[in-house]
C-alpha positions in Angstrom: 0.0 0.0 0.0 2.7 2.3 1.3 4.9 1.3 -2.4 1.8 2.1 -4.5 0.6 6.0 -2.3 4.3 6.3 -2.5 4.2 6.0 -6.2 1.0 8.3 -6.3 2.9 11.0 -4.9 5.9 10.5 -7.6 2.9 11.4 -10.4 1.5 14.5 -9.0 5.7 15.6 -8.4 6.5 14.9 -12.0 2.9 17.2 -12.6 4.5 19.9 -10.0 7.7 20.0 -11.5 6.1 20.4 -15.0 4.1 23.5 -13.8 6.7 24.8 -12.3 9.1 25.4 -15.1 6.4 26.6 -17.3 6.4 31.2 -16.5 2.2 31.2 -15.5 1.4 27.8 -14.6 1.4 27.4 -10.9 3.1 24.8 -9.4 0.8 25.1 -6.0 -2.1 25.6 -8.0 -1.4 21.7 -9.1 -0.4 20.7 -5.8 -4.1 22.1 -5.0 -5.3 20.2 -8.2 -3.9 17.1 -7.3 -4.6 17.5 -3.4 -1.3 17.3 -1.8 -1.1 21.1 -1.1 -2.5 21.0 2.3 -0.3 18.0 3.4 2.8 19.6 2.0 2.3 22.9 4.0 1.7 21.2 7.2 4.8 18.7 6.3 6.4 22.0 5.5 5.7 24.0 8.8 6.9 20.5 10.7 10.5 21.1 9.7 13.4 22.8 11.9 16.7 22.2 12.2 16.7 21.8 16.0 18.1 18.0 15.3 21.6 19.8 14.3 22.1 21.3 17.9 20.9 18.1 19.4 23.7 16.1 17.3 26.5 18.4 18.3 25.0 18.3 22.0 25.5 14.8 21.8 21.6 14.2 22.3 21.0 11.7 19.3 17.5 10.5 20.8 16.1 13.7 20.9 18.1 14.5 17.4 16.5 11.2 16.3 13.0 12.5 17.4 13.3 15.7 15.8 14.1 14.1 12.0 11.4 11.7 12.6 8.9 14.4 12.5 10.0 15.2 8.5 7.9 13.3 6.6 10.1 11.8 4.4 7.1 9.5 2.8 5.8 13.0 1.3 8.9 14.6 0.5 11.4 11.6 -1.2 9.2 10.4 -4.0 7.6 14.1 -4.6 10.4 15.3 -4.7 12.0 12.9 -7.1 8.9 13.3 -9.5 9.8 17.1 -9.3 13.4 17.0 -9.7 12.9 14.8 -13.0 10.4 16.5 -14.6 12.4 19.8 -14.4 15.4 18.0 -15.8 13.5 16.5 -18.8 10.9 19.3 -19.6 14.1 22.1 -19.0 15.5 20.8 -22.7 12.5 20.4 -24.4 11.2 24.1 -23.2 15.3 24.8 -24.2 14.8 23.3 -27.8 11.4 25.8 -28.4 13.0 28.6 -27.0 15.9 28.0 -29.5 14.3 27.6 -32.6 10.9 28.9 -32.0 11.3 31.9 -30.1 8.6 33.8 -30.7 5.7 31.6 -30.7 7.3 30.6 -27.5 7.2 33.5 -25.8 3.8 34.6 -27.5 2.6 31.4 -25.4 3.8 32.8 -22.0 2.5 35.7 -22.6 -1.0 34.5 -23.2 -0.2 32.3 -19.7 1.0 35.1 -17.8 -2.0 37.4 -18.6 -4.8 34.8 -17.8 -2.8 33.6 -14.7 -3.5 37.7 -14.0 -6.7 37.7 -15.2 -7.7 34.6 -12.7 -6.2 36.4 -9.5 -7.8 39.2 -10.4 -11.1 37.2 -10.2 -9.7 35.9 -6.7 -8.6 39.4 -4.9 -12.1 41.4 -4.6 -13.2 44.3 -5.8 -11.3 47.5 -6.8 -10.8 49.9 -4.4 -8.4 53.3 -4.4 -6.1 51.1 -1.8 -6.4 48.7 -4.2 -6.1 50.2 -7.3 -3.0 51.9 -6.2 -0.9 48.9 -5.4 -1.8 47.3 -8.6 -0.7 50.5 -10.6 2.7 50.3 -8.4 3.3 46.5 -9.1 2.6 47.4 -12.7 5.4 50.2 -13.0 7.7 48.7 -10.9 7.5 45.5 -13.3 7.1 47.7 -16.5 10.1 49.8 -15.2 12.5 46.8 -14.0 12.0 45.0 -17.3 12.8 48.0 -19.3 15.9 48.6 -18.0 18.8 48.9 -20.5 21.0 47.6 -17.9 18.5 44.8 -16.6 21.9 42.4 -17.0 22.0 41.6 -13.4 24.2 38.6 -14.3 24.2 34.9 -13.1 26.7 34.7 -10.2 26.2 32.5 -7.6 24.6 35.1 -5.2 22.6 36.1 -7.9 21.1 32.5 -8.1 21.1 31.8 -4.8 18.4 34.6 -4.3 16.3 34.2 -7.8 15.6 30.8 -5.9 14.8 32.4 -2.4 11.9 34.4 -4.2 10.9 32.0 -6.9 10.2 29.7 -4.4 8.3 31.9 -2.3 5.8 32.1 -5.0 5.9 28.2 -6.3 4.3 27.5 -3.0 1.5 30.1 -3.6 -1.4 29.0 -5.6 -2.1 31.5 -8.6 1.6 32.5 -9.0 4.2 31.4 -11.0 7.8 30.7 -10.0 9.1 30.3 -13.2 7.7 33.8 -13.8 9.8 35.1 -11.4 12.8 33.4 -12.9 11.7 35.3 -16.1 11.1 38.6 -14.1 14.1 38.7 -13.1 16.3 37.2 -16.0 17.3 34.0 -14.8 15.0 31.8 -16.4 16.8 30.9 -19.8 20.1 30.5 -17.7 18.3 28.3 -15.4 17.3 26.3 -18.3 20.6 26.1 -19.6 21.9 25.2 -16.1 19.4 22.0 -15.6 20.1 21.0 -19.8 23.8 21.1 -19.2 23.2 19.7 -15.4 25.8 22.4 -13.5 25.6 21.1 -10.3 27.3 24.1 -8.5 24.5 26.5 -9.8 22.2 23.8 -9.5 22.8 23.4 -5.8 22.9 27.2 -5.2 19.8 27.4 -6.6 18.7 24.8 -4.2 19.8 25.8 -1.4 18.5 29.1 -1.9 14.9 27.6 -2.3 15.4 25.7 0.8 16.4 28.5 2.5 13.5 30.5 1.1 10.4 27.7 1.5 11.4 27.3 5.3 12.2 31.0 6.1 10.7 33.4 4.2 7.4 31.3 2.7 6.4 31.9 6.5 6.9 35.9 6.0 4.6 35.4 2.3 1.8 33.7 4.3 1.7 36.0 7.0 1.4 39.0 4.6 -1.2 37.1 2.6 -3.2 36.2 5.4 -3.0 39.8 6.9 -3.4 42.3 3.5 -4.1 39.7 0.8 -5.9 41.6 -1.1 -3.3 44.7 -1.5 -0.5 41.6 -2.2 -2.8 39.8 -4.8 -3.1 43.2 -6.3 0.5 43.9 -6.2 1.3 41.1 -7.8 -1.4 41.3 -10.7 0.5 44.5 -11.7 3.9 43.0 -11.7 2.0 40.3 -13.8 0.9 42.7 -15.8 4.0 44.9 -16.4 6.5 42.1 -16.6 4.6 41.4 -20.0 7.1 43.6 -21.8 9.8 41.0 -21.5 7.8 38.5 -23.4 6.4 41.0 -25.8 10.3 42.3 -26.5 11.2 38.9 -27.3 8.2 38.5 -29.5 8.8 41.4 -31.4 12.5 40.7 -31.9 12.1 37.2 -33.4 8.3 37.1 -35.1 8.2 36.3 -38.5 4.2 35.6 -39.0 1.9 37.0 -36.6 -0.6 34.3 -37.3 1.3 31.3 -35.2 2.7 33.9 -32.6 -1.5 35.3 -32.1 -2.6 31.1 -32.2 0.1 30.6 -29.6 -0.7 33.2 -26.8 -4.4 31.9 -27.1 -3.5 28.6 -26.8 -1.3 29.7 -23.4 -4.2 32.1 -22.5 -6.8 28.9 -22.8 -4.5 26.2 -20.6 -4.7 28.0 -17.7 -8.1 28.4 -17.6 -8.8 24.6 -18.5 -6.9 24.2 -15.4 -8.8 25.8 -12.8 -11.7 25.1 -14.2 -10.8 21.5 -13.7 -9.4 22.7 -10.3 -12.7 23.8 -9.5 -14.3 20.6 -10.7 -12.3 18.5 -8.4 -12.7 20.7 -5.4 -16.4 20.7 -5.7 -16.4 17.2 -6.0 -13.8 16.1 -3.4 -15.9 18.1 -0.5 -19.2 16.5 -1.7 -17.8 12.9 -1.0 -16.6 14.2 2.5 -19.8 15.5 3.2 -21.6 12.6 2.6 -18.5 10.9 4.7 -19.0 13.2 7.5 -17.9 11.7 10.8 -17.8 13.6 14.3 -13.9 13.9 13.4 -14.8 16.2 10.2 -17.8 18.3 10.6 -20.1 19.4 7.9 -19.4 23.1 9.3 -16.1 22.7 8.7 -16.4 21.6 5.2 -18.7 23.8 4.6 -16.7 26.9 5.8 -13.7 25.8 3.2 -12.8 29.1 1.0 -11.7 26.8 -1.8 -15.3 24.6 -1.6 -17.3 27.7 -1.7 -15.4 29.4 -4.2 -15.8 25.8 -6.6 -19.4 25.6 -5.4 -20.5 29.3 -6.3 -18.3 28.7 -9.7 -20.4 25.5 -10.1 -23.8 27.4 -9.5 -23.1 29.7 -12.2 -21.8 27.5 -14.9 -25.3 25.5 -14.4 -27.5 28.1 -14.5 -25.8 29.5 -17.6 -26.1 25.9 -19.5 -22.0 25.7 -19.6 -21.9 22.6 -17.2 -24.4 19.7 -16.6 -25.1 19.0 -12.9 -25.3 14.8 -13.9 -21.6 15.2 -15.0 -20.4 16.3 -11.5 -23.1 13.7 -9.8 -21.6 10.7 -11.5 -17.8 11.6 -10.6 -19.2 11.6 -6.8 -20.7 8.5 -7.2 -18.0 7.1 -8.4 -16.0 8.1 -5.6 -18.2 7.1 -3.2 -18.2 3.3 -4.4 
C-alpha cells in the first residue's frame, strides 16, 4: 500500500515539476489540483533544524525525534517526481525557446496574462487602496524589465536569491515561479543550467529555495493572510508589467503574426482549463466528504472551506448558464463514493 501512495505521490511531483518550469502555470495551484497542497504545507511548517544542535549536543534520541517528524514518505518520491520532470521538460522548453522563439514566448504571454486575469477574479473588488498597489506592481514591473541595464548577471549570489523568491511564490497558488525566474532574468540561464546539469549553480539554486520555502514562505503567508488583497493586487501588476519581457522577445524574433496570435491563445486557454478542472475537483472532493461526514470532520467545517465555496458558487453559475451539466459532477461523486 505504502509502495503504490508512494508511487501516487511520484505522479503529481513529475505534474509539480512540470508546472513549475512553465512562467504562469502554478506549481501550488497543481499541488491544489492534485490535493497534496495541504499536506505539503503542514509537512512544511513540521520542519526545523533543532536535530543539528541536538547532534552536536550529543543528544542523538532527541536528534533522532526531531528528524522523525520530516515526513520523508511525502517529501522523497515528490520530490523525485519534481526534480525529474524539471530536468526532462528544462531541454525540451530549451529546444522551443531556440528555434521557435517567438511563438514561445507569444505562449507565456498569453499564460501570464490569464494567470492575472484569474487572481484578479480571486482578490475582490477594486478599491483606491487597491487600485493603487496594482498600478505600483505594474510600474515597478514595467520599469525593472525595461531597464537597458536589466543584465544583473548569473553569479552565484545572484542564483542563490532568484531561488529564495521563486520559491516563495511556487508555494502560492495563482503565482508562477518560473515567472519570477523570467522577471528577473534567470529563467533561460536556469534552463541552460538544468540542460547542461551544473551542479554548483544547481545546488545554489537549491539551497537558496530551501532556504526560502522554510524561512521566508512563513513571512509570504503571513502578509497574505493579513493584507491579501493589497499583495494579490500587487502582484497582478507586476503580472501585468512584466509582459514587456515576453512581448520584447516577441517582437524581436516574429516572422508571421498568425502562429505567434494562435500561440498566446492557446497559453491564455490552458490556464483556464486548469482551474476550471481545479474547481471541478474541489467541488467534488468536498461533496464525498460531506456525505462521509464523521464527528472527526464536521459538515461546518467543510462547509466553511474558502476553496469549496469558491468551486461551489463557480459550479452554480456554470449551471445556470447551461455551460456545465449537474449529472456530470453527480456521477464523478458517485463514483467516488463506491
Amino acid at each position: 500500500m505504502k509502495s503504490k501512495e508512494s508511487f501516487i505521490i511520484f505522479l503529481k511531483g513529475l505534474f509539480m515539476g512540470t508546472a513549475g518550469i512553465i512562467p504562469g502555470i502554478s506549481g501550488g495551484t497543481i499541488a491544489l489540483i492534485t490535493g497534496i497542497y495541504e499536506r505539503l504545507l503542514h509537512s512544511l511548517s513540521k520542519i526545523n533544524f533543532k536535530f543539528i544542535s541536538y547532534f552536536l549536543k550529543g543528544d542523538f534520541n532527541r536528534a533522532n525525534k526531531n528528524i522523525r517528524n520530516i515526513d520523508f514518505e511525502l517529501f522523497i518520491p515528490l520530490l523525485t517526481g519534481i526534480g525529474l520532470a524539471l530536468l526532462f521538460i528544462s531541454n525540451i522548453i530549451r529546444f522551443f525557446l531556440q528555434n521557435f522563439t517567438a511563438v514561445t514566448y507569444a505562449f507565456f504571454f498569453g499564460l501570464i496574462l490569464s494567470a492575472g486575469v484569474l487572481l484578479y477574479k480571486k482578490a475582490g473588488g477594486l478599491s483606491v487602496k487597491n487600485t493603487l498597489f496594482l498600478i505600483m506592481g505594474f510600474l515597478f514591473a514595467f520599469l525593472f524589465v525595461g531597464l537597458a541595464g536589466l543584465q544583473i548577471g548569473h553569479s552565484l549570489p545572484i542564483i542563490f536569491l532568484s531561488g529564495i523568491i521563486a520559491i516563495c511564490a511556487m508555494i502560492l497558488p495563482g503565482i508562477s515561479g518560473a515567472f519570477i525566474l523570467l522577471f528577473l532574468n534567470q529563467y533561460e540561464y536556469m534552463l541552460f543550467v538544468l540542460g547542461n546539469l551544473r551542479f554548483l549553480e544547481m545546488f545554489t539554486f537549491g539551497f537558496g529555495a530551501l532556504i526560502g520555502i522554510l524561512s521566508f514562505s512563513r513571512v509570504v503567508n503571513y502578509v497574505l493572510n493579513r493584507h491579501k488583497s493589497l499583495t494579490m493586487f500587487f502582484l497582478i501588476g507586476l503580472m501585468l508589467g512584466a509582459l514587456r519581457l515576453p512581448y520584447q522577445n516577441i517582437a524581436g524574433a516574429m516572422d508571421s503574426i498568425f502562429p505567434v496570435l494562435i500561440s498566446a491563445m492557446l497559453g491564455f486557454s490552458m490556464t483556464f482549463i486548469l482551474e476550471n478542472r481545479f474547481r471541478k475537483l474541489v467541488l467534488v472532493k468536498k461533496m464525498v466528504n460531506l456525505k462521509r461526514t464523521k464527528e472527526s470532520n464536521p459538515t461546518e467545517a467543510i462547509l466553511a472551506d474558502a476553496d469549496f465555496a469558491e468551486s461551489l458558487l463557480g459550479t452554480i453559475s456554470k449551471v445556470k448558464s447551461g455551460k456545465v451539466k449537474w449529472s456530470e459532477y453527480r456521477k464523478e461523486i458517485k463514483k467516488r463514493c463506491k
